[in-house]
C-alpha angles and dihedrals in degrees: 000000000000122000104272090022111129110254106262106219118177113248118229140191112232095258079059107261116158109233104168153312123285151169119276085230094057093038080060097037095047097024097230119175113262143152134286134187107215118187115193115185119198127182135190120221124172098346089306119099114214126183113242101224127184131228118234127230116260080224095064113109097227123040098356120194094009119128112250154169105330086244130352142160146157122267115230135229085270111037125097120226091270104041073079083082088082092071085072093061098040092043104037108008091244125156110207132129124227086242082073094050121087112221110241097183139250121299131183125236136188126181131159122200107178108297092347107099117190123192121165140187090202122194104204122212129189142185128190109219142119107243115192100234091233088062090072121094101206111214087228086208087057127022124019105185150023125214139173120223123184116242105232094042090053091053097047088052088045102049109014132063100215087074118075108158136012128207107229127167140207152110124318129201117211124206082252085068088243119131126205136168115283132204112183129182107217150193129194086265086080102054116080104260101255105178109260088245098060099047088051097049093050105030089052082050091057083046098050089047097045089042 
């Protein structure tokens, strides 16, 4: 694609048929099906497995400032399932191959936010390893922070009502491009809405993998 080109993304029927190519503007206008390239991190530390999310920038058009997948992006017209591996690298400064990666599958999400319409095929990819915070490279347009939650906390704020706010902890980027240890004390506000469906059906898949 050539520099000021509109990004080309493949247009899908829900089951998954492929009908044609089309502009990411008119896939989020009309809300037509297309592929996504989700990377979820895990680490064990001391017996307990926590989920490694990103902040994202307060300059990002869409949830800015929520905590998300730990790296995520579209694939393009052109791009094969694995050529997703790249957002790793752009998002988080992560070197790792998709040999590395175990396939979760493909899962299906849908989210409207006003007129923007997002519904994704997502292959999900995972890898199990303790990564030193200082060892990520934040992409400062994109992602502002990196924090670890741990899995079963997460689960209990997100399904069950006797949980209202985790302590997670992490690294923070500042506008000033300086980055310092972080402790937060959260809620599921600030955690992009994923629709309850979709963060059961992959998070018991983690689960299921680590186990």
């Amino acid at each position: 694609m050539n520099v000021g080109e509109p990004e080309q993304f493949k247009v899908f029927t829900k089951q998954r048929e492929f009908v044609r190519i089309a502009s990411r503007e008119e896939v989020h206008k009309k809300g037509y099906w297309h592929e996504t390239f989700h990377f979820w991190l895990v680490a064990e530390i001391d017996g307990k497995n926590y989920l490694y999310f990103q902040l994202r920038s307060e300059s990002k058009k869409d949830y800015p400032g929520l905590l998300d997948i730990t790296a995520a992006g579209h694939l393009l017209h052109n791009e094969r399932i694995e050529d997703g591996i790249r957002e790793v690298k752009e998002e988080i400064g992560l070197n790792v191959t998709i040999e590395e990666l175990h396939y979760l599958g493909i899962f299906p999400y849908e989210k409207i936010l006003g007129e923007f319409i997002d519904k994704e095929h997502a292959h999900v990819f995972l890898l199990k390893r303790v990564i030193p915070f200082h060892e990520f490279t934040l992409q400062q347009e994109e992602v502002s922070g990196m924090y670890l939650v741990p899995i079963d906390e997460f689960m209990n704020l997100w399904f069950k009502d006797n949980q209202d706010t985790i302590l997670i902890e992490g690294l923070f980027e500042n506008k000033d491009g300086k980055i310092a240890a972080s402790k937060w004390k959260v809620n599921k506000a600030d955690f992009v809405p994923h629709s309850d469906d979709f963060y059961r059906d992959v998070l018991n898949a983690i689960i299921n993998k680590i186990s």
